[in-house]
KOLSEKE-91782 format. One record per residue (C-alpha): residue in one letter; x, y, z. Coordinates in steps of 0.5 Angstrom, whole numbers, padded with zeros to 4 digits, always signed. Layout:
N
AXYZ
...
***
This chain:
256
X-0030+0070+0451
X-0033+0070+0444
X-0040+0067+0442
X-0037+0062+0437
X-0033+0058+0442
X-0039+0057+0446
X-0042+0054+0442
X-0041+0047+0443
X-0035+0043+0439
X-0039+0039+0433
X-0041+0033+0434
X-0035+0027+0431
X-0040+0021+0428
X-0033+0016+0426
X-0026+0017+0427
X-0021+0015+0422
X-0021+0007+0420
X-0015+0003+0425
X-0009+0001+0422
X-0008-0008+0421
X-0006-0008+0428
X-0009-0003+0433
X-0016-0002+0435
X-0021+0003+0432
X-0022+0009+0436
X-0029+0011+0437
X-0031+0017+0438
X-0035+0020+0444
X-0042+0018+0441
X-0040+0013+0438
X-0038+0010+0444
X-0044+0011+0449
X-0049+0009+0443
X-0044+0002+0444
X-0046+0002+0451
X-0053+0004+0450
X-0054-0002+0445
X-0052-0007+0449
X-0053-0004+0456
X-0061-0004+0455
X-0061-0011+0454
X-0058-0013+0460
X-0064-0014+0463
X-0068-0017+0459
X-0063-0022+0458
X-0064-0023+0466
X-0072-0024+0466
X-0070-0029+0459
X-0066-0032+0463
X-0071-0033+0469
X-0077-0034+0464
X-0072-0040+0461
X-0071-0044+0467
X-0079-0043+0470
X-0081-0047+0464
X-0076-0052+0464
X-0081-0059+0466
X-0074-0063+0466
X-0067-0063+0469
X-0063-0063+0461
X-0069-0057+0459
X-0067-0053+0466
X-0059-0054+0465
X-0059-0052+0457
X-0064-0047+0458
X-0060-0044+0465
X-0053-0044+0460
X-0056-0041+0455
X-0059-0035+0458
X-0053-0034+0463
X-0049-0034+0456
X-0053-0029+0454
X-0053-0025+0460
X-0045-0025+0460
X-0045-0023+0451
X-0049-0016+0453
X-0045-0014+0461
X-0038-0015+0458
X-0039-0011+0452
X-0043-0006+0456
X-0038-0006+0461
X-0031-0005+0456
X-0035+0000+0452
X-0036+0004+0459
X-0028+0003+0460
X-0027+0005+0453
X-0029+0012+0456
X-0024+0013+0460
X-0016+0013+0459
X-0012+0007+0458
X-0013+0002+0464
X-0011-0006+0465
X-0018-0007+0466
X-0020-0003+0458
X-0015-0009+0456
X-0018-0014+0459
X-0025-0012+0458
X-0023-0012+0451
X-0020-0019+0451
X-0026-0022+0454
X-0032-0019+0450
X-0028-0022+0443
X-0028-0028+0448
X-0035-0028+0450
X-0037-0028+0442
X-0034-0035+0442
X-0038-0037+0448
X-0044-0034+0445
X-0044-0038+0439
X-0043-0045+0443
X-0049-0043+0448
X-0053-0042+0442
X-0052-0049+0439
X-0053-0052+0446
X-0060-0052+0448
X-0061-0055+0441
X-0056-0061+0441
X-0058-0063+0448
X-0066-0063+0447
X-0066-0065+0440
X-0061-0071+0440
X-0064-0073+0434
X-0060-0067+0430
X-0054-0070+0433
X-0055-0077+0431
X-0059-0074+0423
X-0052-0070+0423
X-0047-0076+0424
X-0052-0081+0420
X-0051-0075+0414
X-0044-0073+0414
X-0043-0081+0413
X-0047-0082+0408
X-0045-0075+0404
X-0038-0075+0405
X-0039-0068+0410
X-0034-0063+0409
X-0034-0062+0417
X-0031-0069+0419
X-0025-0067+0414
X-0023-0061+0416
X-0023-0064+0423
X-0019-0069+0421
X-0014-0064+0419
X-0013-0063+0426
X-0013-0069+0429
X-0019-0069+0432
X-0023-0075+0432
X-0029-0078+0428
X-0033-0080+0434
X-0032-0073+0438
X-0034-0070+0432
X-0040-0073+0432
X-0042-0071+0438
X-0044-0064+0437
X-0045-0061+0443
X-0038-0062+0446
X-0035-0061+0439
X-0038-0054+0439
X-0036-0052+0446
X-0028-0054+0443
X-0028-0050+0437
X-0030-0044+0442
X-0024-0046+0447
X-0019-0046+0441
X-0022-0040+0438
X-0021-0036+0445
X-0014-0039+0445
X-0013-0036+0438
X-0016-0030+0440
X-0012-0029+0447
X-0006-0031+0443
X-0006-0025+0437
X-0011-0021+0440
X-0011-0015+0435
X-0006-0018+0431
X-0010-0021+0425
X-0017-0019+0425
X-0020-0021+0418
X-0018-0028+0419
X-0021-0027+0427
X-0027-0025+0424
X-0027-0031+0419
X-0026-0036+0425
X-0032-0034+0428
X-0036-0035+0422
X-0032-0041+0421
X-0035-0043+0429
X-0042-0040+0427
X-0043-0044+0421
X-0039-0051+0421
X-0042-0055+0426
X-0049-0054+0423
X-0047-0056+0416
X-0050-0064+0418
X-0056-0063+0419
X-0058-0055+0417
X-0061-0059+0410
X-0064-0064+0414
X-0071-0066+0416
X-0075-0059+0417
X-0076-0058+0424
X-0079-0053+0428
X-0074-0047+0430
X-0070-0049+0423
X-0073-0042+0420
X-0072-0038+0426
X-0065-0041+0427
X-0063-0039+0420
X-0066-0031+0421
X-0062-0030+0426
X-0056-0033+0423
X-0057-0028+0418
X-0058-0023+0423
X-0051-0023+0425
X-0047-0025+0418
X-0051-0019+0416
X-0047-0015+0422
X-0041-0017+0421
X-0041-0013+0415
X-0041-0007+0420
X-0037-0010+0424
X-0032-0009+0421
X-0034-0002+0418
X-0031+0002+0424
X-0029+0008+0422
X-0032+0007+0415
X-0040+0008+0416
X-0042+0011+0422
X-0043+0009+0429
X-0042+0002+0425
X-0040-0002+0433
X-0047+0000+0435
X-0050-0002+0428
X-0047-0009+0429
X-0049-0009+0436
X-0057-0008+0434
X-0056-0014+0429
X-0053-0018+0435
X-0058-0017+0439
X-0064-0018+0434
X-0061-0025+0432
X-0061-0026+0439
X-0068-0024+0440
X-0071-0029+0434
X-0066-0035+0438
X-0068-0033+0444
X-0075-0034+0441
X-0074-0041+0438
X-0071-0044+0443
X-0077-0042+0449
X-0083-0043+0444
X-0080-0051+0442
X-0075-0053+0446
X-0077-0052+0453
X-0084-0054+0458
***
């Protein structure tokens, strides 16, 4: 055996960019940076989650508090989980692991909403008070679909039915059409907040609007794969961050 094929084959940082309608590849680094990046949040999520519900002083801070947290734990063991599979051959598993980490973004965005618009009902009413007096673009585009004016103004559930429609979307044409995947989670991320974002200042609206900026910001490496490299883990850290600096507004303002 000659010395040079001893040497241990070099290291591949980004494969080639996936077509329209397949998945992207990662390479073996890439990879475990994916699982490090969101597996080692796992746990602090569980002791976020405990921390949470120690501090809730009601019934409606505990159960806001308790979804929240579970969301959280859920974002980061699914993501982790699928990149684990990722490492093996194609299984039934890595398909559905793969479904439910797109479907996790969907239900992550609605549980970070919630504790908001559960302990600050006054959001809801100053959304609802503003979408009528400025002729809000959100109950329009509702409208457009049918949904009704008195349903949308409740935020708390009209977050939770975007997130279903959107993980029925994503079930449907899963890898099919990822840009407008991506736009749709956007869309979910940013309309619902469109009332009362330019309202009244109230304690958490910078830490919400940071965090918020954290994932846009990450989307960009969200969709770099193969572009720039270990980009996922790039997009996973933004996401993690975001979470932080939420996971902070909500414990310091909303709870005990």
């Amino acid at each position: 055996m000659s010395y040079q094929s001893s040497l241990p084959t070099k290291l591949k940082w980004k494969n080639m960019p996936a077509k329209p309608t397949e998945a992207y590849q990662p390479t073996m680094i890439e990879q475990v940076a994916n699982i490090i990046t969101h597996g080692s949040c796992i746990l602090p999520a569980v002791y976020a989650t405990w921390a949470l519900v120690q501090r809730a002083g009601t019934p409606t801070q505990f159960w806001a508090g308790f979804i929240y947290g579970v969301a959280l734990i859920l974002l980061f063991t699914v993501s982790a989980a699928f990149h684990t599979t990722c490492l093996c051959n194609k299984s039934r598993m890595r398909d559905v692991l793969h479904r439910g980490d797109r479907a996790m973004i969907y239900v992550f965005i609605a549980s970070s909403y919630f504790p908001w618009l559960s302990l600050m009902p006054n959001l809801s009413v100053d959304a609802e008070t503003s979408s009528k007096s400025s002729s809000s673009l959100l109950p329009t585009i509702l409208s457009w679909f049918g949904i009704n004016s008195l349903v949308a103004a409740d935020l708390r559930w009209l977050v939770w039915f975007l997130a279903a429609m959107g993980i029925l979307y994503q079930q449907i044409f899963h890898e099919k059409y990822k840009w407008l995947e991506t736009l749709i989670y956007v869309l979910i991320g940013l309309l619902p907040s469109l009332p009362f974002v330019h309202g009244d200042e109230f304690q958490g609206v910078w830490e919400l609007k940071l965090g918020g900026a954290c994932y846009i910001i990450g989307l960009i490496f969200f969709k770099a794969d193969g572009r720039i490299p270990l980009a996922h883990a790039i997009w996973h850290i933004h996401v993690a961050l975001g979470a932080t600096i939420h996971y902070y507004a909500v414990f310091s303002y909303l709870m005990g």
